[in-house]
N, CA, C and O of each residue as an XYZ file, in Angstrom:
708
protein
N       7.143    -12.207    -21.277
C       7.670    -11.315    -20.252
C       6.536    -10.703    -19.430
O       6.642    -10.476    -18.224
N       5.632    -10.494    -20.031
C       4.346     -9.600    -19.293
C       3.841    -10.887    -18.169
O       3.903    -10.801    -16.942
N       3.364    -12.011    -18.919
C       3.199    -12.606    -17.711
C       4.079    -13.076    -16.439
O       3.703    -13.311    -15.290
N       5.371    -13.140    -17.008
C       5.936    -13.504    -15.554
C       5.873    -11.908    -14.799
O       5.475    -11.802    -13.639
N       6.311    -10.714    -15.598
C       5.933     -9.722    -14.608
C       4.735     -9.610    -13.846
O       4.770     -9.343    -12.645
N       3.800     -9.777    -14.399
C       2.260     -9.914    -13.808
C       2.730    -10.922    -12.680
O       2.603    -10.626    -11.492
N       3.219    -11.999    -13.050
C       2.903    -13.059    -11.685
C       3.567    -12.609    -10.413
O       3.132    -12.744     -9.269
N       4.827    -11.986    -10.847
C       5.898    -11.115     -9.796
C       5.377    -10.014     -8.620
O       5.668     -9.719     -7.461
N       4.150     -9.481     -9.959
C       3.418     -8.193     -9.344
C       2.530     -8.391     -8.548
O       2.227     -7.605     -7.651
N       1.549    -10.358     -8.950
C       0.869    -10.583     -8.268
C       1.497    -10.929     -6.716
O       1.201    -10.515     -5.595
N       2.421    -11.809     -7.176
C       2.607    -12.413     -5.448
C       3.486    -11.334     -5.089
O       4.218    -11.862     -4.252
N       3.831    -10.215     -5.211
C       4.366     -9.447     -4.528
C       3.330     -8.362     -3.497
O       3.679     -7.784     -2.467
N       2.007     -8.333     -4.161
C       0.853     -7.833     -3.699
C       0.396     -8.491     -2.483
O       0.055     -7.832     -1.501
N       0.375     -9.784     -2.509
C       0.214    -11.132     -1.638
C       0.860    -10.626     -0.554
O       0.271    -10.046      0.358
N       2.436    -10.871     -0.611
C       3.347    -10.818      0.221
C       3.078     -9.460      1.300
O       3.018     -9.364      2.526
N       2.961     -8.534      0.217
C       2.844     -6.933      0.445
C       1.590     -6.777      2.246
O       1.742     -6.184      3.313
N       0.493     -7.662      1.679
C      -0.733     -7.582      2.536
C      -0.476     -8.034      3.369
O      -0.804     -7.520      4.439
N       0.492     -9.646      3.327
C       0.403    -10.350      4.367
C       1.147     -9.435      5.660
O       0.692     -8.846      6.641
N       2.255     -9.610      5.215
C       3.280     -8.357      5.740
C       2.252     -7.335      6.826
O       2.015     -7.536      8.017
N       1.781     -6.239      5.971
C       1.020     -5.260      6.836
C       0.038     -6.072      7.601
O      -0.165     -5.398      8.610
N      -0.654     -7.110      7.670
C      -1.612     -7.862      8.359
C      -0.920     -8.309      9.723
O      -1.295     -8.243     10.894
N       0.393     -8.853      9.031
C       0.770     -9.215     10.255
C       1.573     -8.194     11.117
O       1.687     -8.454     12.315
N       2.029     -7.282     10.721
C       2.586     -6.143     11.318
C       1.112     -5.909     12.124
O       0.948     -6.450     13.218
N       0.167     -5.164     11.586
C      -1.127     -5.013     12.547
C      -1.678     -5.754     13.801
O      -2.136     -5.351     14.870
N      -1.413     -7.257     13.157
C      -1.336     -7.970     14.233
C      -0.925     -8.240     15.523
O      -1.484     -8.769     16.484
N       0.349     -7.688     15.311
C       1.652     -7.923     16.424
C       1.280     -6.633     17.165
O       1.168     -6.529     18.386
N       1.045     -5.342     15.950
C       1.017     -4.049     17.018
C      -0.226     -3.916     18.003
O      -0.265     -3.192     18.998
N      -1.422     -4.912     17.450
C      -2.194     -4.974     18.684
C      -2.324     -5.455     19.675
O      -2.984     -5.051     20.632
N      -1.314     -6.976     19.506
C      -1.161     -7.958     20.110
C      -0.308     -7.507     21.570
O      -0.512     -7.854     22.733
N       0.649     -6.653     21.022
C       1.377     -6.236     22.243
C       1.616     -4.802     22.119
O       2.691     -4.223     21.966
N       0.033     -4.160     22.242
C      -0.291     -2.793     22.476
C      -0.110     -2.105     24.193
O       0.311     -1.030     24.619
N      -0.656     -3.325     24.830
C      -1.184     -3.031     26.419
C       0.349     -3.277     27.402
O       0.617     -2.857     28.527
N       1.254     -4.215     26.349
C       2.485     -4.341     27.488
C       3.472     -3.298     27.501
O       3.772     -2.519     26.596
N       3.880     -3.389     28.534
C       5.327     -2.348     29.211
C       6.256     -2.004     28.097
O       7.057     -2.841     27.683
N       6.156     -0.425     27.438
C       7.651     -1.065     26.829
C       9.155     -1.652     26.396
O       9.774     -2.002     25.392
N       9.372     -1.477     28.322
C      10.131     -2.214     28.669
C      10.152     -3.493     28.739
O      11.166     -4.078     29.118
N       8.833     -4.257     28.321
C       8.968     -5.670     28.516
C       9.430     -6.456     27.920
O       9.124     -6.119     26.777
N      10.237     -7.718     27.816
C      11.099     -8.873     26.830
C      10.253     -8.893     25.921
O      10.626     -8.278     24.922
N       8.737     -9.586     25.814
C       8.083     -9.736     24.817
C       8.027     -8.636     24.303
O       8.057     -8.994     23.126
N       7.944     -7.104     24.252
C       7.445     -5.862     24.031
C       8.791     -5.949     23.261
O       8.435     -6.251     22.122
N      10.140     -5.847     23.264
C      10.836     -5.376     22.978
C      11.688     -6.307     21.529
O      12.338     -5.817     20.605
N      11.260     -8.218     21.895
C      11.334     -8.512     20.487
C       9.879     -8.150     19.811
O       9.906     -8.300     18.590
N       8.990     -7.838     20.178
C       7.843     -7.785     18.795
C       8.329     -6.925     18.243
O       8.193     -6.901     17.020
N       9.003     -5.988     18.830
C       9.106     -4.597     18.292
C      10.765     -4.533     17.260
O      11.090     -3.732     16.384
N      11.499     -5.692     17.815
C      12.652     -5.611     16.651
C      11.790     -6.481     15.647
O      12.083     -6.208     14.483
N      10.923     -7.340     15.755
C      10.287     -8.132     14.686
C       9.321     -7.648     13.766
O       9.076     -7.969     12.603
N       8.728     -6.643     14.680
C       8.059     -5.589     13.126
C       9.142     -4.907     12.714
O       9.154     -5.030     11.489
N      10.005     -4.294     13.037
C      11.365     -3.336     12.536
C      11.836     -4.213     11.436
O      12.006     -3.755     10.307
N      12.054     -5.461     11.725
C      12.758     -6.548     10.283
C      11.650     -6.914      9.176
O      11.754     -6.926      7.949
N      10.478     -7.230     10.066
C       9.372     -6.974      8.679
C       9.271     -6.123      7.919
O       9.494     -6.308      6.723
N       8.827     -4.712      8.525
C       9.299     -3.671      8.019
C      10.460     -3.295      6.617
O      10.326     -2.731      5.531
N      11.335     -3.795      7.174
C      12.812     -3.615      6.641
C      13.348     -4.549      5.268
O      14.002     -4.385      4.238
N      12.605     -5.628      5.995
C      12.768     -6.633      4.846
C      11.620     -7.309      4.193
O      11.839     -7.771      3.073
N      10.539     -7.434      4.655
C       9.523     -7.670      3.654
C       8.434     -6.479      3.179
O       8.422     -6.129      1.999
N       7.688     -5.985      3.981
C       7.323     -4.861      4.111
C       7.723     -4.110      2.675
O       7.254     -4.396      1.573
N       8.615     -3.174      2.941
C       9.184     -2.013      1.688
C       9.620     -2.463      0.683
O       9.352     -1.946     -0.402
N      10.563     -3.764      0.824
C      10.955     -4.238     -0.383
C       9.574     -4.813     -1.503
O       9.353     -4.447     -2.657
N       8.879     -5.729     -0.734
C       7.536     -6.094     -1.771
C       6.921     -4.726     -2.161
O       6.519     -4.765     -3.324
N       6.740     -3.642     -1.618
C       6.010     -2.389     -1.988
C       6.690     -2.321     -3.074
O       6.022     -2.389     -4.105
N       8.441     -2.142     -3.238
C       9.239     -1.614     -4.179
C       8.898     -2.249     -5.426
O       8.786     -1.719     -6.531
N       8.718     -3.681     -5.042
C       8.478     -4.584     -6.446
C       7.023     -4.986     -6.707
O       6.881     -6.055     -7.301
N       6.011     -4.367     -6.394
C       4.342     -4.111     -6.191
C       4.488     -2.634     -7.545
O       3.765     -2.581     -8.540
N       5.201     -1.960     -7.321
C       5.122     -0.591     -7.565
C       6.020     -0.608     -9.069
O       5.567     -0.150    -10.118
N       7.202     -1.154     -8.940
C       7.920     -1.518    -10.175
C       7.563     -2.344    -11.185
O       7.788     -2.274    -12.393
N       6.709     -3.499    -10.229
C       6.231     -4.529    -11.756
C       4.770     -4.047    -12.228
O       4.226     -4.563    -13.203
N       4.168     -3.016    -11.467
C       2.973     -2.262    -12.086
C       2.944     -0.925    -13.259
O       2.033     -0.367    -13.872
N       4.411     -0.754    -13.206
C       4.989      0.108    -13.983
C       5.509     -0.315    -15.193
O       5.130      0.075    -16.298
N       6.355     -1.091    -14.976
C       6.718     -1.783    -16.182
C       5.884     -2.555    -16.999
O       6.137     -2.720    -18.192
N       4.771     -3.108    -16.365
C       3.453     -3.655    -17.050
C       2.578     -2.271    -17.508
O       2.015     -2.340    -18.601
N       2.490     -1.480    -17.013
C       1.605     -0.557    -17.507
C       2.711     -0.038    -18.547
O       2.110     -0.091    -19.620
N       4.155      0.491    -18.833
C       4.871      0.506    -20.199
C       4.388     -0.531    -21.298
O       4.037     -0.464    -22.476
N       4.521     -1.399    -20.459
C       4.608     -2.623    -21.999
C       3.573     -2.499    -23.061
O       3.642     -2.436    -24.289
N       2.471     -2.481    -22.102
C       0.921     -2.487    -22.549
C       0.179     -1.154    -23.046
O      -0.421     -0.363    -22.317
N       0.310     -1.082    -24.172
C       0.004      0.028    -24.905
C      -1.363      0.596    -24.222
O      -1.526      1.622    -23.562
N      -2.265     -0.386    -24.593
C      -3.783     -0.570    -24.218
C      -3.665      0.131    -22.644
O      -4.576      0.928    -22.417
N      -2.815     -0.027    -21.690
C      -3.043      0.080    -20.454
C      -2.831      1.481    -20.230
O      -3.478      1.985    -19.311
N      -1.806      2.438    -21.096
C      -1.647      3.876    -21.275
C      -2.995      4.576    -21.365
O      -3.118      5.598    -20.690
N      -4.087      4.144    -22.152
C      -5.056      4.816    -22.228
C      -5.980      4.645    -21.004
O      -6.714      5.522    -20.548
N      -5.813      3.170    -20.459
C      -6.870      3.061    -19.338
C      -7.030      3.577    -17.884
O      -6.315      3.208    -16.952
N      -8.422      4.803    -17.754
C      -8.752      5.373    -16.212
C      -8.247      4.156    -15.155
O      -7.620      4.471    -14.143
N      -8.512      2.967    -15.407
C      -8.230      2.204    -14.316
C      -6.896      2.520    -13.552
O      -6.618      2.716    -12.370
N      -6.188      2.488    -14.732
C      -4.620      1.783    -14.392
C      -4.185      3.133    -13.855
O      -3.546      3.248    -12.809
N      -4.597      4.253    -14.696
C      -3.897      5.436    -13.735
C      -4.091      5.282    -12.500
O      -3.099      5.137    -11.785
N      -5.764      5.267    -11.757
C      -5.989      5.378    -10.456
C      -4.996      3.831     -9.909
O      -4.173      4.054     -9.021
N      -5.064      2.791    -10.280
C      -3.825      2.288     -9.666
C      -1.880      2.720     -9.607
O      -1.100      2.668     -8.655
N      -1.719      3.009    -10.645
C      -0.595      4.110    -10.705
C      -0.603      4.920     -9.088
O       0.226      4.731     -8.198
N      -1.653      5.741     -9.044
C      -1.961      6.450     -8.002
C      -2.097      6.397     -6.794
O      -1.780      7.398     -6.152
N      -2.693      5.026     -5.982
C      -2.896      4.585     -5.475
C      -1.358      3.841     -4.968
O      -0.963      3.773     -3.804
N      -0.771      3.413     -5.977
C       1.004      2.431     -5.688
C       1.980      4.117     -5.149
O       2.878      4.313     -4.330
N       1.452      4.756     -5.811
C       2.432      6.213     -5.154
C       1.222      6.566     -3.771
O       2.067      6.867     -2.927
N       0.829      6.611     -3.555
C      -0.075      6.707     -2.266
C       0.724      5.474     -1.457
O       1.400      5.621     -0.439
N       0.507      4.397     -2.074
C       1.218      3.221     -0.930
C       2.643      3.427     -1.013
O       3.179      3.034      0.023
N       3.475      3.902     -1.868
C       4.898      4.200     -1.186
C       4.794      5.375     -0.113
O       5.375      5.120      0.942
N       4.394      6.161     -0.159
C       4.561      7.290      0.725
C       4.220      6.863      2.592
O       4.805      7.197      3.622
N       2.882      5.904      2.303
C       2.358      5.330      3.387
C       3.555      4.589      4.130
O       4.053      4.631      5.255
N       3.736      4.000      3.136
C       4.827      2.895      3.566
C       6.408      3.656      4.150
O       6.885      3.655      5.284
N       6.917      4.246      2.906
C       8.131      4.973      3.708
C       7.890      6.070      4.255
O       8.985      6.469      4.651
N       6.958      6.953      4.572
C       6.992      7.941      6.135
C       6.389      7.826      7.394
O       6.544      8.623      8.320
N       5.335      6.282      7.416
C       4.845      5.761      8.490
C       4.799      4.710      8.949
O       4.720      4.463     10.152
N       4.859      3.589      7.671
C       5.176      2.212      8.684
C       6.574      2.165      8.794
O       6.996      2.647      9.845
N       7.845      1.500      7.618
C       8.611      1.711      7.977
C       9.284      2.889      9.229
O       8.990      2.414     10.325
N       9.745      3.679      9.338
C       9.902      4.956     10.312
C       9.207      4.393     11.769
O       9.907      4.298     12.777
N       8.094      4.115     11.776
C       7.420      4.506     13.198
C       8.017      2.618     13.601
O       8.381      2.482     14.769
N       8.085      1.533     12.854
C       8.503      0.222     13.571
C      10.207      0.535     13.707
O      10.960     -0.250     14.282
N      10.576      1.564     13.200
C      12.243      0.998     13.432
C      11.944      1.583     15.035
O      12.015      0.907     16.062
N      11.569      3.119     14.922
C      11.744      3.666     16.455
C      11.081      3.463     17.510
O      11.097      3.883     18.667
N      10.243      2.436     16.648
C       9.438      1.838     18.086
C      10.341      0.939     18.653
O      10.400      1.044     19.878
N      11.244     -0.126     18.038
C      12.037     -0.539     17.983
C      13.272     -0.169     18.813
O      13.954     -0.947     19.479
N      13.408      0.877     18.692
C      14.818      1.624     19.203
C      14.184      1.704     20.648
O      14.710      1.018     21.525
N      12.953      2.594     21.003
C      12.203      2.818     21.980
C      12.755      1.654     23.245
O      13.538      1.689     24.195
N      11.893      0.709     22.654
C      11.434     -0.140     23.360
C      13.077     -0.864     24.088
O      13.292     -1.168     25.261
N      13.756     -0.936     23.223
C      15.695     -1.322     22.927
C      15.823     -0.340     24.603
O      15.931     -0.887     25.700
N      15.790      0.633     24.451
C      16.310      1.543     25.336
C      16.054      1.382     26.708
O      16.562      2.160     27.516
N      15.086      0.159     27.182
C      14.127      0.334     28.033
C      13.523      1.411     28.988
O      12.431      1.936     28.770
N      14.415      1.737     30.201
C      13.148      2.870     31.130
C      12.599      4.392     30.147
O      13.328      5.053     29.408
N      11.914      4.507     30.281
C      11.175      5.146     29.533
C      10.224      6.552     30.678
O       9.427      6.270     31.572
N      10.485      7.442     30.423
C      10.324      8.305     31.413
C       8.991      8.952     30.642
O       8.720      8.481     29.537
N       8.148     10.015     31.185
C       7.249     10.840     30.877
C       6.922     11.090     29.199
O       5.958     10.540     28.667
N       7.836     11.974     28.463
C       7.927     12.757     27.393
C       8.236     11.601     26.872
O       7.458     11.096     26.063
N       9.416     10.958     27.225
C       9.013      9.721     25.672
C       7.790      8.602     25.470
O       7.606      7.989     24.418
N       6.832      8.426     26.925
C       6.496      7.524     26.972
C       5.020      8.271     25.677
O       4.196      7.533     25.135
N       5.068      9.690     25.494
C       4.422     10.519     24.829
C       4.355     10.093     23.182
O       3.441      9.995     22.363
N       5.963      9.876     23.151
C       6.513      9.954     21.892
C       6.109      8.240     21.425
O       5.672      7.774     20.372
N       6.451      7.663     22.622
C       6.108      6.181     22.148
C       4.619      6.299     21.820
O       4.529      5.137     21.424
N       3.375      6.777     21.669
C       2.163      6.606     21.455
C       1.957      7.434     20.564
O       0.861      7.411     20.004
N       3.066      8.513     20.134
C       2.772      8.945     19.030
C       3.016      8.479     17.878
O       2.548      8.812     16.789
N       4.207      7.233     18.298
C       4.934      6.070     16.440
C       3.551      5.216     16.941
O       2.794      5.147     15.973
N       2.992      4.568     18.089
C       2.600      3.206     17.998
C       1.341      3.684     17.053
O       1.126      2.935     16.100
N       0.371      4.973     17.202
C      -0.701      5.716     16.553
C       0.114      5.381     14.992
O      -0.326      4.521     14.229
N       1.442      6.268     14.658
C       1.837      6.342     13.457
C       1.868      5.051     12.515
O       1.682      4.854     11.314
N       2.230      4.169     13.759
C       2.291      2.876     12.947
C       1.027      2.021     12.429
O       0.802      1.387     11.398
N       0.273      2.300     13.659
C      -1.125      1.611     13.118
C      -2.227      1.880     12.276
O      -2.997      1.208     11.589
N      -2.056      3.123     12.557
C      -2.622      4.147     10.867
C      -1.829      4.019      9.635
O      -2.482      3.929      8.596
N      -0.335      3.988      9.536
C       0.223      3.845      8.540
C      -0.013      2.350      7.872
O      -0.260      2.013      6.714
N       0.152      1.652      9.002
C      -0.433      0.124      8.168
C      -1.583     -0.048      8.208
O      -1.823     -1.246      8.055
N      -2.496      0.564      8.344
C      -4.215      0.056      7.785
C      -4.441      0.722      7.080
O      -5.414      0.288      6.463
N      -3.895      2.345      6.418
C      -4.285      2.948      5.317
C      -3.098      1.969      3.935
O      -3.529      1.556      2.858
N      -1.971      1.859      4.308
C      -1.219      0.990      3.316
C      -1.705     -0.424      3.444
O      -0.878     -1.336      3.451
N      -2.750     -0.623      3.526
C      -3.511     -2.146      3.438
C      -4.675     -1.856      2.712
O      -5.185     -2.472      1.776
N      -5.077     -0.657      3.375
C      -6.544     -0.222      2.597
C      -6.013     -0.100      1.375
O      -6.652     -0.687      0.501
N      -5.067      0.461      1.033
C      -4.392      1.143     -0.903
C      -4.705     -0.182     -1.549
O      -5.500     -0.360     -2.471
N      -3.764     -1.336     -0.766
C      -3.278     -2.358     -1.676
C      -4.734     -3.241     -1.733
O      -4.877     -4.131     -2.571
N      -5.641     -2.947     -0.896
C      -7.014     -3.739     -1.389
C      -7.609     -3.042     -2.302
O      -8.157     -3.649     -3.223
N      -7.636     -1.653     -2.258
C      -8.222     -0.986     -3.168
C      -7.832     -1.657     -5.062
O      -8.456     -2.210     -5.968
N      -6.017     -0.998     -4.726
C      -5.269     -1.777     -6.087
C      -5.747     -2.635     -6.417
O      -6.407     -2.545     -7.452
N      -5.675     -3.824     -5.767
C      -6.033     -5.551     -5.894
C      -7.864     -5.011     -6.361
O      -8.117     -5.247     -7.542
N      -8.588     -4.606     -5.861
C     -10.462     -4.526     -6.466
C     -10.089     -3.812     -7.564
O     -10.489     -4.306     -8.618
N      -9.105     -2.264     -7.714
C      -9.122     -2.277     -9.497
C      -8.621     -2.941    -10.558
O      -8.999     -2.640    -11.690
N      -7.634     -4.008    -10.330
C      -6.840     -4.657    -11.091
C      -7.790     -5.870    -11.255
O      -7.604     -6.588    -12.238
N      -8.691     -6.143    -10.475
C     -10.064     -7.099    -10.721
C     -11.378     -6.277    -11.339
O     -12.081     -6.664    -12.273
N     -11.489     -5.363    -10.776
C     -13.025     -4.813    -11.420
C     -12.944     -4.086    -12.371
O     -13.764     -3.828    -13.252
N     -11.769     -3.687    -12.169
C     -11.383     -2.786    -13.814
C     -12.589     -1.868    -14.053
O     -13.527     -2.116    -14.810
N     -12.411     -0.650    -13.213
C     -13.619      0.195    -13.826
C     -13.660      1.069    -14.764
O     -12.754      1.901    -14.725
N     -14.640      1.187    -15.852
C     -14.444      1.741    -16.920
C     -14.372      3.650    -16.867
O     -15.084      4.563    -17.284
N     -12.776      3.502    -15.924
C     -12.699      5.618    -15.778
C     -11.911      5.905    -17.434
O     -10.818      5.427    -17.740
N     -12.574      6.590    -18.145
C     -12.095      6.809    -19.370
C     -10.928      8.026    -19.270
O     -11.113      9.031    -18.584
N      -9.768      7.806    -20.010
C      -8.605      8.962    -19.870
C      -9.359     10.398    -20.298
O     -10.546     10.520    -20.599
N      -8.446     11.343    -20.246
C      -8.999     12.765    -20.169
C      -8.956     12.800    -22.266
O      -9.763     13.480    -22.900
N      -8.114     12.130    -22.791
C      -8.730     11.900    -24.214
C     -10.051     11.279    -25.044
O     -10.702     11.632    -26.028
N     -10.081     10.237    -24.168
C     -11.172      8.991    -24.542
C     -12.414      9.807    -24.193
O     -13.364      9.831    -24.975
N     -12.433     10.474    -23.041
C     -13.190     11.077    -22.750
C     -14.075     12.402    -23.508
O     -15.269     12.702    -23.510
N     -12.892     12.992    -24.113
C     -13.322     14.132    -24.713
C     -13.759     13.625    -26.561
O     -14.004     14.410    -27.477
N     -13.741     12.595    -26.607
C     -13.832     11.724    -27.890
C     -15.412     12.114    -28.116
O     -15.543     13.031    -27.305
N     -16.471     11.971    -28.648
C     -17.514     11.543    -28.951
C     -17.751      9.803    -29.425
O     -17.287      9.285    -30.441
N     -18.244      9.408    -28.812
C     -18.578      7.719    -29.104
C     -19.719      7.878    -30.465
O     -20.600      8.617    -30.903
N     -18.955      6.556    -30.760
C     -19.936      6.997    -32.174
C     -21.470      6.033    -32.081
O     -22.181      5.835    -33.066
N     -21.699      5.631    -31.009
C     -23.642      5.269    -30.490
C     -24.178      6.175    -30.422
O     -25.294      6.455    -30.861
N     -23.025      7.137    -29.514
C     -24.017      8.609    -29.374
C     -24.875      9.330    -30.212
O     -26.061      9.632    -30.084
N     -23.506      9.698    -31.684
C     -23.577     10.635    -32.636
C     -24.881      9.754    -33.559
O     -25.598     10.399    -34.324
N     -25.062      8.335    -33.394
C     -26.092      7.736    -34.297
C     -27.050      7.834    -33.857
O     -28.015      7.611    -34.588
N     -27.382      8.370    -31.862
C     -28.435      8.016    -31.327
C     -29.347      9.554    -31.832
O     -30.511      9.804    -32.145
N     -28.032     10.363    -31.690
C     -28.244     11.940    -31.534
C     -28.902     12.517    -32.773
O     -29.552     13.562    -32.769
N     -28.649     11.636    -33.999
C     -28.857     11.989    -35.390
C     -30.067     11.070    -35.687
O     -30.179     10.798    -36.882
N     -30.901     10.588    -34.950
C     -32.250      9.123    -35.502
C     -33.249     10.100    -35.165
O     -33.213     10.473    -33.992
N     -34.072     10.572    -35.851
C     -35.311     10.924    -35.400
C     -35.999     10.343    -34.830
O     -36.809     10.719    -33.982
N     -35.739      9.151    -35.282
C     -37.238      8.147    -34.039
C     -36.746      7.545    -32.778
O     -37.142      6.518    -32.228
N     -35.859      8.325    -32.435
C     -35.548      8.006    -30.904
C     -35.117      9.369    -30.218
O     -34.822      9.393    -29.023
């Protein structure tokens, strides 16, 4: 069971990046056009469905199969790593549902509406900002995740920590060192 969750968790991570990469993509790609324009107005239902459907859902199952793997695995309860990934997957939901999702639906709607007068054209640069920060900090998380779930750094829990290692207590007790 652990490994197929692991594999679930992996390519859901995959999916997760590609997703925000290509969301980034599109939002730069058609940063400079009208947002009234045809092209302007499907990119913008096409990040809204990324969004909607690949986007949040892989986060959901990025975040769920890192959980349920960190239950299973006794060993993984004690490990600094896994918390700061823990941490990091609640950092990327939040990213994810109050700025990418949110800012592609109403960019979306925006753009749907076409003429676009003064004050919204305000509001439109305040989601397209929301959106493009929201997906490069929820890209930055999930690279981060992905380098601790590889480098595994040795952050010891607030127990392990307060432990004495027993090299120490032998180094601490040798007179000739």
């Amino acid at each position: 069971m652990r490994k197929s969750l692991k594999f679930v968790h992996t390519v859901a991570t995959a999916v997760l990046v590609g997703a925000l990469l290509l969301q980034l993509a599109i939002a730069y790609r058609y940063a400079g056009l009208a947002p009234a324009d045809a092209a302007t107005i499907e990119a913008r239902q096409l990040m809204a469905d990324i969004a909607r459907w690949v986007t949040t859902p892989s986060m959901a199952v990025v975040v769920l199969t890192g959980l349920l793997l960190m239950s299973l695995n006794a060993t993984f309860m004690s490990a600094g790593w896994v918390w700061a990934k823990a941490l990091i997957g609640l950092l990327l939901v939040k990213a994810v549902i109050t700025l990418v999702d949110p800012a592609a639906r109403e960019l979306a709607l925006i753009a749907a509406h076409g003429a676009i007068g003064a004050e919204a054209m305000a509001e439109l640069a305040r989601f397209v900002r929301m959106e493009r920060g929201g997906a490069s900090v929820a890209l930055l998380l999930c690279l981060a995740a992905i380098a601790f779930g590889i480098w595994r750094p040795g952050f010891a829990s607030a127990r392990a920590a307060a432990r004495p290692r027993a090299d120490e207590n032998a180094v601490a007790g040798d007179p000739a060192r």
